[in-house]
C-alpha positions as CSV (number, residue, x, y, z in Angstrom):
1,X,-48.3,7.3,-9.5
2,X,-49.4,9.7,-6.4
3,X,-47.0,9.7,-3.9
4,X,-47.4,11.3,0.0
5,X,-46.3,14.1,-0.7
6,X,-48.7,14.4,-3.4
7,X,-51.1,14.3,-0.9
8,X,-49.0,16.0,1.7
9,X,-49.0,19.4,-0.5
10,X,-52.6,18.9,-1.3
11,X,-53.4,19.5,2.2
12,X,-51.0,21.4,3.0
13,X,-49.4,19.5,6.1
14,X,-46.5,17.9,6.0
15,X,-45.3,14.2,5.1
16,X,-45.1,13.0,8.6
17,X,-48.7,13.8,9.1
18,X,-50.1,12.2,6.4
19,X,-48.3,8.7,8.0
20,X,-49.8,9.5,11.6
21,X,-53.5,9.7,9.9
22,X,-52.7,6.7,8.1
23,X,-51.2,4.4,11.1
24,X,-52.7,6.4,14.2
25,X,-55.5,8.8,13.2
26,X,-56.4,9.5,17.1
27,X,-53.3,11.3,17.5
28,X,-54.1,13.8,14.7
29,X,-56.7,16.6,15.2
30,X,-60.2,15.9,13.6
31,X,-60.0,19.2,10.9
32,X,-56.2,18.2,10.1
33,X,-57.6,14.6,9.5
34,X,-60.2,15.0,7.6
35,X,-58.5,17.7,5.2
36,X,-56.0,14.6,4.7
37,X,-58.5,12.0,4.2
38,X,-60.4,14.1,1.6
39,X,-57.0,14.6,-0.2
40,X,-56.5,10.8,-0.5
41,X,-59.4,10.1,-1.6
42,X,-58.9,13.4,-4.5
43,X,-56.3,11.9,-5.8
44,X,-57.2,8.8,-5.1
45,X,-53.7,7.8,-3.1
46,X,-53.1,4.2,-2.9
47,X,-50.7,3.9,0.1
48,X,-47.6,1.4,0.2
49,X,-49.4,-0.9,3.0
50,X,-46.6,-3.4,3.3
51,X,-44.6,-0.9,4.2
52,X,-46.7,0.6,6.4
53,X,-47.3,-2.8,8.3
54,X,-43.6,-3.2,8.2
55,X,-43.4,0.6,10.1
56,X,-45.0,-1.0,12.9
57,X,-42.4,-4.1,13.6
58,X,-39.8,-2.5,15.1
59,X,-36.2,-3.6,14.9
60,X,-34.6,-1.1,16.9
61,X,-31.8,-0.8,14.5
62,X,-30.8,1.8,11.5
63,X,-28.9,1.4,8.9
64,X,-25.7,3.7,7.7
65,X,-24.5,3.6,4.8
66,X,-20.7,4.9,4.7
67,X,-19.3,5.5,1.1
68,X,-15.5,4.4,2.2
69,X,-15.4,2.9,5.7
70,X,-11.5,3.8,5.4
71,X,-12.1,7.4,5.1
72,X,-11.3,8.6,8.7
73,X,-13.7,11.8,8.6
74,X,-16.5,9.2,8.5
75,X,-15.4,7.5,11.9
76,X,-16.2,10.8,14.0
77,X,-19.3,11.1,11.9
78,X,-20.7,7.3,13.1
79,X,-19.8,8.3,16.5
80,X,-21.9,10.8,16.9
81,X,-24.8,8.6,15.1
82,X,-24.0,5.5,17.4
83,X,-24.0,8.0,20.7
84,X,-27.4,9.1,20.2
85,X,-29.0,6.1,19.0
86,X,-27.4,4.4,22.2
87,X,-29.3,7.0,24.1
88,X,-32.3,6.3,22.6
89,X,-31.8,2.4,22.9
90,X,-31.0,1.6,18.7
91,X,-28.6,-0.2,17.6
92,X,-26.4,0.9,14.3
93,X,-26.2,-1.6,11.3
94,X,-23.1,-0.6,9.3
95,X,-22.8,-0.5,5.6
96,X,-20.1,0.4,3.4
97,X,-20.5,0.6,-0.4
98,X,-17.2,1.4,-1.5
99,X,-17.6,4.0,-3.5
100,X,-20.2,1.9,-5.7
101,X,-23.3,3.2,-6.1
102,X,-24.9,-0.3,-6.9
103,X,-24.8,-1.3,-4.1
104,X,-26.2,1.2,-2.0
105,X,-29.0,0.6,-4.1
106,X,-28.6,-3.1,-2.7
107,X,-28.8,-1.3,1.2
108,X,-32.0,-0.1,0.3
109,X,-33.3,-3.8,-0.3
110,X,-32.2,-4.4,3.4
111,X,-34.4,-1.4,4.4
112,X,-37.3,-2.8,2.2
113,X,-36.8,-6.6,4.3
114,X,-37.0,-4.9,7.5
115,X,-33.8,-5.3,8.6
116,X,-34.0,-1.9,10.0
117,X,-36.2,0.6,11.3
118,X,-34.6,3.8,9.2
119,X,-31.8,4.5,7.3
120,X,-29.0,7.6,7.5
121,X,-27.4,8.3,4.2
122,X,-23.8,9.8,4.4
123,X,-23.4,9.4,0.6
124,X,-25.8,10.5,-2.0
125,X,-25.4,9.1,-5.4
126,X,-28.3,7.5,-6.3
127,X,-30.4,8.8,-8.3
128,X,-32.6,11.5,-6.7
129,X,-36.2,10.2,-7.7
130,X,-35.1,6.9,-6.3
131,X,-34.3,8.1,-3.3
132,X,-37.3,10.7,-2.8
133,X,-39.5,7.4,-3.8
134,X,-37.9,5.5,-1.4
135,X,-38.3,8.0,1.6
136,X,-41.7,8.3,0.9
137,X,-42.2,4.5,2.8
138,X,-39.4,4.6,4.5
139,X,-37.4,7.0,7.4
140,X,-34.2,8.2,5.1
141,X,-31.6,11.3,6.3
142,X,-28.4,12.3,4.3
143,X,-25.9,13.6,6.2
144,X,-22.8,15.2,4.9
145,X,-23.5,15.4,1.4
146,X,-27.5,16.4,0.0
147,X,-29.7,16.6,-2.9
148,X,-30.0,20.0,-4.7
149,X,-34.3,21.1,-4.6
150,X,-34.6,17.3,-2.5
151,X,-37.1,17.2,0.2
152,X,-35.4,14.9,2.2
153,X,-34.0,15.9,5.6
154,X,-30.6,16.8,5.5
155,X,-27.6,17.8,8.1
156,X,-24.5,19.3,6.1
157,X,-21.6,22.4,6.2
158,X,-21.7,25.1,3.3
159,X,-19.2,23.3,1.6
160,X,-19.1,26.2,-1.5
161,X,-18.1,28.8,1.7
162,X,-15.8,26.8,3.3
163,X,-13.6,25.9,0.1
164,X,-14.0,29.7,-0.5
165,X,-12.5,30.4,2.8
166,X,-9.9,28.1,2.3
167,X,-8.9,29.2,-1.0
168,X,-9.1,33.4,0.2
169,X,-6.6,32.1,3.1
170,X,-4.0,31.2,0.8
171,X,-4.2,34.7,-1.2
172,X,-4.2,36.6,1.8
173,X,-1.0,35.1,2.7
174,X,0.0,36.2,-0.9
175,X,-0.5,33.3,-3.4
176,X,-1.6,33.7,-7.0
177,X,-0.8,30.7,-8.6
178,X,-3.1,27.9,-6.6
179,X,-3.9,24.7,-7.4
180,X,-6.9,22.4,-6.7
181,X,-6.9,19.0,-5.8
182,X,-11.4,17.9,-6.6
183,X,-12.8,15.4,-5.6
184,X,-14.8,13.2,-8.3
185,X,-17.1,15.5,-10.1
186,X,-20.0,13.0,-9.4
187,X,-20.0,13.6,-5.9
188,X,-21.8,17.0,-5.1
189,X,-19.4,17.9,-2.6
190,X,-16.3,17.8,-4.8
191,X,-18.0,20.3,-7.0
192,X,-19.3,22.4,-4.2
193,X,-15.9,22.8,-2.9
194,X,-14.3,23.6,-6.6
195,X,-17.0,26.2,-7.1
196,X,-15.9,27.6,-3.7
197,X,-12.2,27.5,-5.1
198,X,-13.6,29.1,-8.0
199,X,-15.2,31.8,-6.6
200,X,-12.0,32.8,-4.1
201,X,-10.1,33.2,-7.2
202,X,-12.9,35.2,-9.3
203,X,-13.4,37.7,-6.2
204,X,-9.7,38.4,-6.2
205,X,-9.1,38.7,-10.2
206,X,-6.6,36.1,-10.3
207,X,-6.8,33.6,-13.3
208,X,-7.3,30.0,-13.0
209,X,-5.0,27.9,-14.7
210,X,-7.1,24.6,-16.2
211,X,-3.9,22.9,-15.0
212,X,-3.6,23.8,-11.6
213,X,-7.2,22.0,-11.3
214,X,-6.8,18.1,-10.8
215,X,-9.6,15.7,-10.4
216,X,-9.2,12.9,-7.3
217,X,-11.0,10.2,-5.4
218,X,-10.1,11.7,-2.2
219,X,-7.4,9.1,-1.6
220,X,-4.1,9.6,0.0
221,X,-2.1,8.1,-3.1
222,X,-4.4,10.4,-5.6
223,X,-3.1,13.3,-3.7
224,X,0.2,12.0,-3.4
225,X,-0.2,11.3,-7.6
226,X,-1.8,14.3,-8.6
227,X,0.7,16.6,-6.5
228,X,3.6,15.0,-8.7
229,X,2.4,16.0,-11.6
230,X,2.2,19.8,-10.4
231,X,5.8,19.3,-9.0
232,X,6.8,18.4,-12.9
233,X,5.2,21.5,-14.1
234,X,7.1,24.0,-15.6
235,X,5.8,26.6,-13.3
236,X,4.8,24.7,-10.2
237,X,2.1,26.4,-8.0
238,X,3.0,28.2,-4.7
239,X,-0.5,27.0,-2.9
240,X,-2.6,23.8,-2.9
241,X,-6.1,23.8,-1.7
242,X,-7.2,20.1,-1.3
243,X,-10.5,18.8,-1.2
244,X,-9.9,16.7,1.7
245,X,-7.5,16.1,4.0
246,X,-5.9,12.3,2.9
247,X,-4.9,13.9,-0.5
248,X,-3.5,17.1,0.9
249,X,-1.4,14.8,3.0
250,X,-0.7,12.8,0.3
251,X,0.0,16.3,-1.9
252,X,2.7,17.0,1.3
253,X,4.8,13.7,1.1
254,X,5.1,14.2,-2.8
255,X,6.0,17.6,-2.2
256,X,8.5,16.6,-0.1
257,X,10.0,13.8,-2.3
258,X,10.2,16.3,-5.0
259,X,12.6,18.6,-2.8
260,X,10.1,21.5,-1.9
261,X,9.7,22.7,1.3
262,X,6.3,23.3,2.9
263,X,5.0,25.4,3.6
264,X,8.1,27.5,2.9
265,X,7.8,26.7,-1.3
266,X,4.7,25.2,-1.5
267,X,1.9,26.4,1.0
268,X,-0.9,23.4,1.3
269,X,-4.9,23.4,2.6
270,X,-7.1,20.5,3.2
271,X,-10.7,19.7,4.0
272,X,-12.5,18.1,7.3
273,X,-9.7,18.3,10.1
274,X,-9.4,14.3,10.4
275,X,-7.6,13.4,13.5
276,X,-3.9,12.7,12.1
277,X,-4.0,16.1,10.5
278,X,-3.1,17.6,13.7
279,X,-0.3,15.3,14.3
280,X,1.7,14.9,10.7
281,X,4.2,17.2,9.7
282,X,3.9,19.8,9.0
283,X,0.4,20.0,10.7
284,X,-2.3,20.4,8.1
285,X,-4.4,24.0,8.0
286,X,-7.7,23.0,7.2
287,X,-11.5,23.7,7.1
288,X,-13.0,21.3,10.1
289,X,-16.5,20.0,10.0
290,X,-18.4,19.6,13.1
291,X,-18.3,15.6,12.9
292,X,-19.7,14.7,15.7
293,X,-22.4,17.3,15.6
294,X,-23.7,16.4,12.1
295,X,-23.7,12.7,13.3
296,X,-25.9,13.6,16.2
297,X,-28.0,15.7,14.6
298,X,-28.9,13.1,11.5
299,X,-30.2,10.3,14.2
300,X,-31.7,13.3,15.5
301,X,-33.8,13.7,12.6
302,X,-34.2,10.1,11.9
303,X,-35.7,9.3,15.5
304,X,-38.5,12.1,14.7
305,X,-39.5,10.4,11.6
306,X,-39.7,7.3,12.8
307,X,-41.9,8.6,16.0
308,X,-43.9,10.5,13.1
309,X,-42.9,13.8,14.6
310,X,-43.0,17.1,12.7
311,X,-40.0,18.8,11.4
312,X,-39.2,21.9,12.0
313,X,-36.4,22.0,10.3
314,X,-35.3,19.4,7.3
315,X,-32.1,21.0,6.0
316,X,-29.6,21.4,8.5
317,X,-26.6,23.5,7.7
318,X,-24.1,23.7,10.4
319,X,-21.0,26.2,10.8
320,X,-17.1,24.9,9.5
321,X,-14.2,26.8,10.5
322,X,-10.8,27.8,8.9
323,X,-7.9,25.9,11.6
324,X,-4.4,27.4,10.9
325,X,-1.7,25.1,11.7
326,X,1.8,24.8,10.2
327,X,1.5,23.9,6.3
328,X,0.5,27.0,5.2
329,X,2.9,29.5,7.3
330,X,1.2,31.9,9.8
331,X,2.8,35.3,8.1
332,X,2.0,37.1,5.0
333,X,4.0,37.1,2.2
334,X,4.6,38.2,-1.5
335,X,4.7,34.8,-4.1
């Protein structure tokens, strides 16, 4: 089955393009239209006309779908989606799958009934040629986490370079023997940030121990879990780098219950800089994502598709940084 971007390549414009000679030739030069009109007819492109009609009944509402409405990173994230569809007078339809991938194949369905005019992603585990499909009728951003070799526009951090980061701070202070809390190796993120961990430890020739790496669900009480079984090792590590912040707090309080000190015996990292990590105790060190930013900049990206604007740009990457607070210690030492 051709698809746009079938045709899109053929003529060597972009996706957008190809919709704007579909629904509103005028606005497209005469040489770019006709290149695009011979393409279709090549390969003899049948376009999705239901959804195209449906393109032009506006809602003035996008969807978001959220992959653990619980999960305070996401919060800051939906803020900065709501404040700039505000601006630009949409309203934001919530959806929170739960961590289930069916249904955020059921969101799509809503997409498809016109509940919505366009729909921003901040979970990616459907299947990659169902999505692509999909976004081919449809405006569709992921934010947060992405597709590896997708097309789809994208805002995200380098999460490899930022687990890296984190991982290098902990040897720097002196650690050797450092643990990894993952997040479920379905989730491209989780193994972006234990390839990061990874690659700390290979760059400063100190072995991993296939123990010391424990798989989560980026849950408080799997942190709080999986640090209790490093506590009842025989040699316990001396660092944890978590894959987010709840389970690094969670790795704290078992820490705690299991009478080591922290950061003092057991030094601990997390991931996102949520809003309570600044206030618990000790305060977490942690990589922070610019929430608010990537929020913006998906709706961003969204509101050009659905005014059939070019992109410049579809894959976003924006800058994390490494913020030191109390849990791991602010002096070198020798572990």
């Amino acid at each position: 089955m051709v698809k746009m971007s079938d045709v899109a390549k053929l003529a060597e414009v972009s996706n957008a393009t190809v919709s704007r000679v579909l629904s509103s030739p005028e606005n497209v030069r005469e040489e770019t239209r006709k290149r695009v009109l011979e393409s279709i007819k090549e390969l003899n492109y049948q376009p999705n006309t239901i959804a195209r009609s449906f393109r032009k009944m506006e809602t003035k509402s996008i969807l978001v779908i959220v992959p653990d409405v619980t999960n305070q990173f996401f919060s800051e994230v939906l803020r900065g989606i709501e404040q700039k569809a505000g601006e630009n007078g949409y309203q934001v339809l919530l959806g929170n799958s739960n961590n289930d991938v069916e249904k955020e194949y059921d969101f799509l369905n809503q997409l498809r009934q016109r509940q919505a005019d366009g729909m921003i992603l901040l979970t990616a585990r459907m299947k990659q040629e169902v999505i692509e499909e999909f976004s081919e009728d449809f405006p569709v951003v992921l934010a947060c986490e992405y597709k590896e070799g997708s097309s789809i526009p994208t805002v995200s951090i380098d999460n490899i370079s930022g687990a890296r980061k984190a991982t290098e701070h902990l040897i720097n202070l002196g650690h050797k023997r450092i643990a990894h809390l993952s997040g479920p190796m379905e989730v491209i993120l989780s193994r972006d940030r234990l390839k990061g961990y990874h690659q700390a430890m290979l760059r400063n020739e100190l072995e991993t121990d296939s123990v010391l790496v424990q798989e989560g669900d980026y849950s408080y009480e799997a942190g709080y879990n999986l640090m209790n079984k490093l506590c009842a090792l025989e040699e316990p590590p001396t660092a944890v780098f978590a894959a987010n912040d709840e389970m690094a707090i969670g790795a704290i309080k078992a820490a705690k219950e299991n009478f080591f000190r922290v950061p003092e015996d057991i030094a601990v990292v997390g991931f996102d800089d949520i809003k309570i990590s600044s206030i618990f105790e000790p305060s977490l060190t942690t990589v922070s994502q610019p929430k608010l930013e990537i929020g913006e900049k998906a709706m961003e990206l969204l509101l050009k598709q659905m005014n059939f604007e070019e992109l410049n740009r579809k894959q976003i990457v924006l800058e994390d940084k490494l913020i030191l607070r109390q849990s791991c210690g602010f002096n070198k030492k020798k572990k």
